[in-house]
C-alpha positions as CSV (number, residue, x, y, z in Angstrom):
1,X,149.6,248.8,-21.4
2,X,149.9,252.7,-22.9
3,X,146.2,254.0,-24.4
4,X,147.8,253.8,-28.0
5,X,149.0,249.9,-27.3
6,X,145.5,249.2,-26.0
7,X,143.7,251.2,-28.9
8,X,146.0,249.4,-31.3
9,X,144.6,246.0,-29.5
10,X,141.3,246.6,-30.0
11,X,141.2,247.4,-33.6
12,X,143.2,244.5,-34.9
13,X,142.0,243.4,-38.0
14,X,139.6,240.7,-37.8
15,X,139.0,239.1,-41.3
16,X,137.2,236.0,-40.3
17,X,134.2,237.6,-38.8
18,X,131.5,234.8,-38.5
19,X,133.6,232.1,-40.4
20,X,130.7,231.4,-42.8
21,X,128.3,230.2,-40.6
22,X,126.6,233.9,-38.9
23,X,123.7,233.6,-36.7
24,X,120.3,232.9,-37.1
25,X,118.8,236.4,-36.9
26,X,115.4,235.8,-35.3
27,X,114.3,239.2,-36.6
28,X,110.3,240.2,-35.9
29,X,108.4,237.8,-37.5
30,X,110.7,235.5,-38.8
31,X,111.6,238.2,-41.0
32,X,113.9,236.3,-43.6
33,X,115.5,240.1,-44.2
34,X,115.8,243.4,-42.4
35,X,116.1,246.7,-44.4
36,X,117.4,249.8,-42.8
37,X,116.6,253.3,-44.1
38,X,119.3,255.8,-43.4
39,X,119.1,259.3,-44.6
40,X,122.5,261.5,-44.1
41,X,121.4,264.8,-43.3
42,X,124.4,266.8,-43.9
43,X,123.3,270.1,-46.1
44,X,124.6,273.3,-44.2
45,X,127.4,270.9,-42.1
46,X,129.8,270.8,-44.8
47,X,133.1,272.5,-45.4
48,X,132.2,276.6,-46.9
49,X,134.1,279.7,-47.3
50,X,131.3,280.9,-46.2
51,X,131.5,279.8,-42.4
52,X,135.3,280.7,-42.4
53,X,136.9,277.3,-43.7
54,X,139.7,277.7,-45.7
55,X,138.7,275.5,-48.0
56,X,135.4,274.4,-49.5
57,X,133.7,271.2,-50.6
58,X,134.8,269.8,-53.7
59,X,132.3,270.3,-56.9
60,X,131.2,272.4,-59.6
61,X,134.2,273.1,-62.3
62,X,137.4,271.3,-61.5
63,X,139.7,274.3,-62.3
64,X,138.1,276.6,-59.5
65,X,140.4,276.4,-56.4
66,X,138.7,274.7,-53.0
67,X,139.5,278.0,-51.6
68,X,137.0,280.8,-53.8
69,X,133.9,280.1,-52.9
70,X,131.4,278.5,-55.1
71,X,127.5,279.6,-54.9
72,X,126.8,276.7,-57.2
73,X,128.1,273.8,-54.9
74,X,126.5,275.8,-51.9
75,X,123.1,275.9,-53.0
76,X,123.7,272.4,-54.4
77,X,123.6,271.3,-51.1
78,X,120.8,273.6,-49.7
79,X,119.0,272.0,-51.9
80,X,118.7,268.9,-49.7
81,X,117.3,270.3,-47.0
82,X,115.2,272.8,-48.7
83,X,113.4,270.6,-50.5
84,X,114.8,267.2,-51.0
85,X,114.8,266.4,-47.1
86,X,110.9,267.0,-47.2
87,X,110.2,264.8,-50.2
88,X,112.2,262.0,-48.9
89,X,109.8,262.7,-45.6
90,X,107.0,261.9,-48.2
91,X,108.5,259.3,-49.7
92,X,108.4,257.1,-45.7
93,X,105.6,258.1,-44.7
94,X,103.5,257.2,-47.9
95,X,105.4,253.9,-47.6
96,X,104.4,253.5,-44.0
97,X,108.5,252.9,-43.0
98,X,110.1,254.6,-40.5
99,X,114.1,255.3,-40.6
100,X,117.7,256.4,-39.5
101,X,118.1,260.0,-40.2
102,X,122.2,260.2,-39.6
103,X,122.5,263.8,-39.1
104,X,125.6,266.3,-38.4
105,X,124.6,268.6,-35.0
106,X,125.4,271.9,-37.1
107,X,123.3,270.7,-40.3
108,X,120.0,270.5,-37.8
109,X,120.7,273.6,-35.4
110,X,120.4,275.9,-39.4
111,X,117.1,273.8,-39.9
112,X,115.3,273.4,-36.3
113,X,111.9,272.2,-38.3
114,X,113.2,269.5,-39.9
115,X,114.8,268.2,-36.4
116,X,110.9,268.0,-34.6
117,X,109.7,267.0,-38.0
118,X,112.4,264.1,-38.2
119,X,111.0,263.3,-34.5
120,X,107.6,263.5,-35.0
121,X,107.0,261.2,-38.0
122,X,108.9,258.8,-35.5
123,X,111.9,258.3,-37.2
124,X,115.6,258.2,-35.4
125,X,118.4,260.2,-35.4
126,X,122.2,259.0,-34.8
127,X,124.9,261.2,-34.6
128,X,126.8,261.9,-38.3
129,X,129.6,264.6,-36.1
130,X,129.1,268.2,-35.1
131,X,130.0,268.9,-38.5
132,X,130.4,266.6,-41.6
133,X,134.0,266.5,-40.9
134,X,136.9,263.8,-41.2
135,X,138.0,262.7,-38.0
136,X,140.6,260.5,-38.9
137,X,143.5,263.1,-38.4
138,X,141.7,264.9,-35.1
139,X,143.8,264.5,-31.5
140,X,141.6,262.2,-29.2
141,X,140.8,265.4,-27.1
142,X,139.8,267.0,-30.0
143,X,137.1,264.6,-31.5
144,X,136.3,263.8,-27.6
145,X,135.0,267.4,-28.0
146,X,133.0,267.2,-31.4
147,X,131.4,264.0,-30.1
148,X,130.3,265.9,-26.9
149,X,129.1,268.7,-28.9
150,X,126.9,267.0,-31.4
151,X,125.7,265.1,-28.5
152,X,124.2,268.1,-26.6
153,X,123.3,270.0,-29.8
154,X,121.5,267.1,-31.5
155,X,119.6,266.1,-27.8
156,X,118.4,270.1,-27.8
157,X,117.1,270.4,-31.4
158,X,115.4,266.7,-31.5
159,X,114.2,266.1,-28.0
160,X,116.7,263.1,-27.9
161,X,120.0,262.1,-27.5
162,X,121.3,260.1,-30.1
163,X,122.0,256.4,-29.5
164,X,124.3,255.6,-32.6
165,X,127.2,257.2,-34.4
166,X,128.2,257.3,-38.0
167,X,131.5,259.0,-38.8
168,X,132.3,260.7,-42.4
169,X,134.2,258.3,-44.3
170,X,135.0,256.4,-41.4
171,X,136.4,256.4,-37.9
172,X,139.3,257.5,-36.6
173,X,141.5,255.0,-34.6
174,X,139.9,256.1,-31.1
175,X,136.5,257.2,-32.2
176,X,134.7,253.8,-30.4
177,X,136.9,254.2,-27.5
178,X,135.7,257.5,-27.1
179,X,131.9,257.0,-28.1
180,X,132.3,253.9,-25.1
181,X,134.1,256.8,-23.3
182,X,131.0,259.0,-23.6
183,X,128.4,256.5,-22.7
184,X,125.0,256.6,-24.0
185,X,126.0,255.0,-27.2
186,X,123.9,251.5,-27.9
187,X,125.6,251.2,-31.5
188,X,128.3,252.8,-33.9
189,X,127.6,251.9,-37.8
190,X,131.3,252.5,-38.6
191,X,131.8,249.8,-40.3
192,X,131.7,247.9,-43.7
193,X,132.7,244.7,-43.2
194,X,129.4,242.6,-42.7
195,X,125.5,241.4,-44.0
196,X,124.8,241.7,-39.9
197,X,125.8,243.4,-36.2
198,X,128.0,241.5,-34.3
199,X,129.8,242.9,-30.6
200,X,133.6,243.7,-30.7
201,X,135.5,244.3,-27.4
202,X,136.1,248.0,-26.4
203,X,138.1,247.5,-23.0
204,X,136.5,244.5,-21.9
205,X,133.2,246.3,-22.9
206,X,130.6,245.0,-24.8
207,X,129.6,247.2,-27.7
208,X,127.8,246.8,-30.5
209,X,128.7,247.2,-34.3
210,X,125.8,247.5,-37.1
211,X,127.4,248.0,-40.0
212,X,127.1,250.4,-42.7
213,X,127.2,249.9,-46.3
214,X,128.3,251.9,-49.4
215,X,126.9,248.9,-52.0
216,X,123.4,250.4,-51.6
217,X,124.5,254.0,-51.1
218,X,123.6,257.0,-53.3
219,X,126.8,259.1,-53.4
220,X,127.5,256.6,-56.1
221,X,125.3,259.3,-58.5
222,X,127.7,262.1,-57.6
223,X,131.1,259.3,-58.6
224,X,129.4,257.8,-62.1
225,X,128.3,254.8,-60.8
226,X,124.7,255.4,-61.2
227,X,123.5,257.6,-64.0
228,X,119.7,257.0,-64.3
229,X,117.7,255.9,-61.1
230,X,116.7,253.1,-62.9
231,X,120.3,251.6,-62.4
232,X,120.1,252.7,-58.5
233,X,116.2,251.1,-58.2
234,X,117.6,248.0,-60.3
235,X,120.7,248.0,-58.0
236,X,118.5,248.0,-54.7
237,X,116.3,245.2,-56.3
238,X,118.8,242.8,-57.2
239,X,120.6,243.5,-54.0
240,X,117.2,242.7,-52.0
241,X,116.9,239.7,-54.2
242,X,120.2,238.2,-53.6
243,X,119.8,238.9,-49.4
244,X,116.4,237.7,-49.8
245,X,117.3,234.3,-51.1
246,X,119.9,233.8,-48.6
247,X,117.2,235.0,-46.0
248,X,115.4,231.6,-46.7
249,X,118.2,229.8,-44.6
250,X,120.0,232.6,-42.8
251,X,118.5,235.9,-42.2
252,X,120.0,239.1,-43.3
253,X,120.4,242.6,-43.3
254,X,120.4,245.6,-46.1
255,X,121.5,248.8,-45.7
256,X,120.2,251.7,-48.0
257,X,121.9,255.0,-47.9
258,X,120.6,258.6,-48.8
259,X,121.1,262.2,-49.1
260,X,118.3,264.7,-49.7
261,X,120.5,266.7,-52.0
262,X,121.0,263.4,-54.2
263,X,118.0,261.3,-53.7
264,X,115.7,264.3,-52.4
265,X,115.7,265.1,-56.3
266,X,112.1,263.8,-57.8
267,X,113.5,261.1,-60.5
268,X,115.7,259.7,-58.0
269,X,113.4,259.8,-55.2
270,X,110.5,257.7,-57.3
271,X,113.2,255.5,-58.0
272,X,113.8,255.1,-54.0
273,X,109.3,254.9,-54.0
274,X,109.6,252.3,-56.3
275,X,112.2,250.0,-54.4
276,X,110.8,250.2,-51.2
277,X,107.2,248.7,-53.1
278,X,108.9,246.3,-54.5
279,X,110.2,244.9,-51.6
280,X,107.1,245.4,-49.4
281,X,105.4,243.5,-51.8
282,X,107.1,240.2,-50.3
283,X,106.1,238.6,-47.5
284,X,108.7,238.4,-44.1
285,X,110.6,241.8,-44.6
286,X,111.2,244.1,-41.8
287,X,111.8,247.6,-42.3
288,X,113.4,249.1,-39.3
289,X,115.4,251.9,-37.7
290,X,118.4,251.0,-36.7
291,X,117.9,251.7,-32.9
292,X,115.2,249.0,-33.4
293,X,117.5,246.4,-34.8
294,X,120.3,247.5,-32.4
295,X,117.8,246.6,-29.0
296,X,116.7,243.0,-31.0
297,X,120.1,242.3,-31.6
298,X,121.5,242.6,-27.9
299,X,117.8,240.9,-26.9
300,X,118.4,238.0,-29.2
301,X,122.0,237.6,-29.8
302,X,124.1,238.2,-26.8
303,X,126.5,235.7,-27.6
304,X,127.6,237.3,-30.8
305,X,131.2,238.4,-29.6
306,X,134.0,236.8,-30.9
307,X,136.5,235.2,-28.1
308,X,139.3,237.0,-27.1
309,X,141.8,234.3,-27.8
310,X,141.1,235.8,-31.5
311,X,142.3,238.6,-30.6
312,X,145.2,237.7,-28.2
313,X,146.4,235.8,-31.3
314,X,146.6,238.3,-33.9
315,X,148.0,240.9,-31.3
316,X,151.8,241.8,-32.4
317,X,152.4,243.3,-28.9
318,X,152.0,239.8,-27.7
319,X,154.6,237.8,-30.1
């Protein structure tokens, strides 16, 4: 079989998942939910004018071409990691959580101290690309590059490889090919399509899908969907509530996503302070990384792979 048949093979649709019956998630504990932290650290990654990109990212006045340069949008974003990145750093560690800082190689090589500061209070880092770039259109050889080069670049400025992957938007159609390609990958987080990891089948290789979710996610300030925090803390609460009802019977797992430029800001991040008390306050939740849920998952739930004969059914190439 070509690489493009056996790509197309491996990332056949699969809208059954767990058929309504997932696993028992014997999470630390008998945790009846798991909460994961992620912070994208992008700020200084993005598209600019300013680093020789023909066009920039999109904000600030909508008749103002992508390709002048905006000072406004640029600072916007060096916002973050001047002083949003460090609050949110507060916010954790006066909440005594540790979490997933998903960061682009580029955005920590302009900000060294915030890479050993990530490391030191503990938390992890997966890889977010060598820039926050789409891969989606890239050549295979192409992102095989960018996936190498965020790899060394993010091992030299943390201390540590990274173990998981989280592509803009989403992946491209040989991204987990190529992260299984790479090696040294225990996860990937792109995807959106479940309440808990599960293993796919990468060439008869194992690998392991946590996914990601944009429910819980704060780039919803920046499209309208949130105006005050209150409707992003009320959000988080009634999403914890929900999960944590159905936690009574069958475990789950919540995904909260950040930006220091968008949640780094002090209303938003007390809104953030305020959700993560609330749910501490009730017994049986576990508040990890998502390296940590990754090695409990392949400890506890091996089995979790769904049979090929699921596959080998849906494949066109085999009617």
């Amino acid at each position: 079989m070509s690489e493009s048949l056996q790509e197309s093979a491996a990332l056949l649709r699969d809208v059954v998942g767990y058929e309504g019956d997932p696993p028992q998630a014997a999470w630390p504990g008998r945790a009846r939910i798991a909460i994961s932290v992620v912070v994208n650290y992008e700020e200084g990654a993005e598209r600019s004018i300013a680093d020789g990109d023909e066009t920039r990212e999109p904000g600030g006045p909508t008749e103002k071409p992508l390709t002048f340069r905006d000072l406004g949008v640029e600072t916007h974003f060096e916002y973050g990691s001047r002083a949003g990145f460090w609050r949110l750093l507060d916010v954790l560690e006066e909440a005594g959580i540790t979490a997933t800082f998903s960061a682009c190689a580029v955005a920590l090589e302009r900000n060294p101290d915030a890479a050993r500061e990530i490391r030191r209070r503990g938390h992890e880092v997966m890889g977010h690309g060598w820039r926050w770039e789409d891969v989606t259109s890239m050549a295979p050889d192409e992102e095989r590059d960018r996936i190498r080069k965020a790899v060394a670049s993010l091992a030299s400025t943390t201390g540590e490889r990274p173990a998981g992957w989280l592509c803009r938007r989403g992946p491209s159609e040989h991204t987990r090919r190529l992260l299984v390609e790479a090696g040294g990958f225990v996860y990937d987080s792109d995807a959106y399509n479940d309440d808990l990891p599960y293993f796919t089948l990468v060439n008869d290789h194992r690998h392991l899908v946590i996914p990601y979710s944009m429910a819980n996610d704060d780039s919803k300030y920046d499209w309208g969907a949130f105006g005050s925090p209150v409707h992003f803390e009320t959000h988080l609460k009634s999403g914890f509530d929900w999960l944590y009802k159905e936690g009574a019977s069958r475990p789950r797992l919540m995904t909260v996503g950040l930006r220091p430029r968008i949640s780094g800001h002090p209303a938003r991040a007390q809104a953030l302070a305020n959700f993560i008390a609330y749910a501490k306050s009730f017994p049986d939740v576990w508040f990890a990384r998502r390296i940590d849920i990754a090695h409990h998952w392949i400890a506890h739930h091996p089995d979790t792979v769904l049979p090929k004969t699921r596959y080998a059914r849906l494949d066109p190439t085999a009617r």
